[in-house]
C-alpha positions as CSV (number, residue, x, y, z in Angstrom):
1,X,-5.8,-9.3,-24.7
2,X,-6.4,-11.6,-21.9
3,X,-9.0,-14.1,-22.4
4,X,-10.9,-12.8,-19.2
5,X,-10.7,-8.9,-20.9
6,X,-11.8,-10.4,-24.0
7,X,-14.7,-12.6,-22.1
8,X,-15.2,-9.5,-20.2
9,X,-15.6,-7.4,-23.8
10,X,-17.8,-9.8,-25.5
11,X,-20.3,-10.2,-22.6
12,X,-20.4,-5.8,-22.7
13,X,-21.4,-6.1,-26.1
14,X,-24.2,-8.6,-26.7
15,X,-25.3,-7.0,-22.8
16,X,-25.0,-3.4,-24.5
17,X,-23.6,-2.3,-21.4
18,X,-21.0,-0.2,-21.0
19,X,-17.5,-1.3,-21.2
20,X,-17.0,-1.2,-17.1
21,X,-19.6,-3.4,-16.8
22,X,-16.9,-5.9,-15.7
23,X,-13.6,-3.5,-14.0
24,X,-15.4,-4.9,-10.1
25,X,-16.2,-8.0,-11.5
26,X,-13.6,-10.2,-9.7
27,X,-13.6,-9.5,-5.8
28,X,-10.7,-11.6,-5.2
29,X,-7.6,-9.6,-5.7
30,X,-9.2,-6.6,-5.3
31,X,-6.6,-4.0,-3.3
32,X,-7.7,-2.9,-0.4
33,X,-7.2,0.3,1.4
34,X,-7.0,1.5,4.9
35,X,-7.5,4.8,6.0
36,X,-5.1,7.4,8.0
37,X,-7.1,7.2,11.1
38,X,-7.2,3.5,11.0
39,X,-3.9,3.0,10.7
40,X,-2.9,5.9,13.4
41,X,-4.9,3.7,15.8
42,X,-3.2,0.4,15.0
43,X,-0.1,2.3,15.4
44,X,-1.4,4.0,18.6
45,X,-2.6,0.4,19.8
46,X,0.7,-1.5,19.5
47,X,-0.9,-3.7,16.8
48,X,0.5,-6.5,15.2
49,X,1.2,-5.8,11.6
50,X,4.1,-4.6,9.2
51,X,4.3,-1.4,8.2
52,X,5.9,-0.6,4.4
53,X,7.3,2.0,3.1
54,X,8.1,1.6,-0.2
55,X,9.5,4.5,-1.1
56,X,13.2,5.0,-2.2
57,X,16.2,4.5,0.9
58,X,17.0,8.6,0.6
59,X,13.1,9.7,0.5
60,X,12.8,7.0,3.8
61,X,15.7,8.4,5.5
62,X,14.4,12.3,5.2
63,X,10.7,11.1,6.5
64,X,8.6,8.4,7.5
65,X,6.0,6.8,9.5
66,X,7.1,5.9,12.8
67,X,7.5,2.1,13.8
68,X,7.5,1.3,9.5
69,X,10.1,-0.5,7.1
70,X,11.7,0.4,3.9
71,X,11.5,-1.7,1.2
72,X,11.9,0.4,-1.8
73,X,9.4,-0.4,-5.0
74,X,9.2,-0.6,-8.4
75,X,7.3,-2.2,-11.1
76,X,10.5,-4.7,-11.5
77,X,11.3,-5.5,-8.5
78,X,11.3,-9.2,-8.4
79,X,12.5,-9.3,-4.5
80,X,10.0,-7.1,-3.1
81,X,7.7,-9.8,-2.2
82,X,10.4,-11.8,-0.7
83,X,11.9,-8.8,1.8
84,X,8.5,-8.3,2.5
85,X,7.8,-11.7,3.4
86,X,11.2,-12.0,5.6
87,X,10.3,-8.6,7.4
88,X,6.9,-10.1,8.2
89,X,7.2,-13.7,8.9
90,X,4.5,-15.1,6.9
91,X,2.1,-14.2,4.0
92,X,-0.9,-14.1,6.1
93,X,0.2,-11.2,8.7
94,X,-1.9,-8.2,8.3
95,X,0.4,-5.4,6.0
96,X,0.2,-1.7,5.2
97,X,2.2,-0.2,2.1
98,X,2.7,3.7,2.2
99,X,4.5,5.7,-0.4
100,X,4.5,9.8,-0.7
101,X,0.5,10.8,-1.3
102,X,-2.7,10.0,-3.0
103,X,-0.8,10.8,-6.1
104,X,2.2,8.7,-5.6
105,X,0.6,4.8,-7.7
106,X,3.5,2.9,-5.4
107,X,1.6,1.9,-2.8
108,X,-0.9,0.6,-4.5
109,X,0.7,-1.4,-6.8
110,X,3.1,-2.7,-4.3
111,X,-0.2,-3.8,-2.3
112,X,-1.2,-5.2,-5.7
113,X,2.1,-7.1,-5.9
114,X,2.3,-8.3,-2.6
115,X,-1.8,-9.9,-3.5
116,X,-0.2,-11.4,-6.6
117,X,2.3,-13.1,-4.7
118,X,-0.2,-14.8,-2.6
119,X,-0.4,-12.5,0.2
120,X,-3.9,-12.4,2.3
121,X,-4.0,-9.3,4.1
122,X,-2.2,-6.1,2.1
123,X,-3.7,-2.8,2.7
124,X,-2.6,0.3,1.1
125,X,-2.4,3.8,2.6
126,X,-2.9,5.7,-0.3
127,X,-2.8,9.2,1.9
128,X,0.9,8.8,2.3
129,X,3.7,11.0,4.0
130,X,1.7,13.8,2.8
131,X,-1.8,13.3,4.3
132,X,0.0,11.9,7.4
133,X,2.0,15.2,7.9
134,X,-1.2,17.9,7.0
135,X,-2.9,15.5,10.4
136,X,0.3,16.6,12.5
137,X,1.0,13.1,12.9
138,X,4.6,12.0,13.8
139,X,6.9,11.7,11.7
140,X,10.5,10.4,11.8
141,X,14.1,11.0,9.4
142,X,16.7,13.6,8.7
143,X,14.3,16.0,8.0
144,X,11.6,15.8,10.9
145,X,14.0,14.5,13.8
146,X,13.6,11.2,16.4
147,X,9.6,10.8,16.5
148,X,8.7,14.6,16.2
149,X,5.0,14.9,16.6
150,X,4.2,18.2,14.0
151,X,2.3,20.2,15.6
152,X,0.8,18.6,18.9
């Protein structure tokens, strides 16, 4: 146990509080997320920022996101901050990780990761590919053609 889990147990119990008295206790580091609409308008406005997939090269390839990156993840990946970093330019630029839904835990962790590493401004589209498809936004790959827009 870490000494901040075990600072964080010890201050539960003599508070009687429950035990996630303390899981928001530390705001900095905290992932953040950003939502489909949000990122549809940065995408729709030409924003500057880097958009992640980090899904495998063959999921990528079938589908993805118009105008975003693969850099596959996984909990050992000890280059993902660095391609990231290359693709970007800098720590500080504003970032969006996607993976395959709300029940795919890649895009958050990579967002986690990425945080870890020291960078400033990581959001994570938890919604992925499959909330971006049920909105009939486009989507790119094998699967969907050149920038097909589903549905409108």
């Amino acid at each position: 146990m870490t000494e901040q889990a075990g600072n964080c147990l010890l201050r539960n119990f003599m508070a009687r509080e429950a035990v996630g008295f303390c899981v928001n206790e530390k705001k900095e580091g905290t992932m953040r997320t950003i939502s489909r609409d949000e990122l549809r308008q940065r995408l729709d406005e030409s924003q500057n920022f880097t958009l992640v997939n980090v899904l495998s090269e063959e999921s990528f390839e079938d589908e993805h996101i118009p105008g975003s990156h693969n850099i596959p993840y996984d909990d050992d990946n000890t280059e993902f901050a660095g391609k990231v970093e290359a693709l970007a330019g800098s720590k500080d630029e504003f970032i969006v990780t996607y993976c395959a839904s709300v029940d795919c835990p890649a895009s958050a962790n990579a967002a986690k990761a990425l945080e870890e590493e020291g960078f400033t401004d990581v959001r994570a589209y938890e919604g992925g590919m499959k909330e971006w498809k049920e909105a009939s936004y486009p989507v790119e790959g094998e699967k969907s053609g050149p920038a097909k827009t589903r549905g409108r």
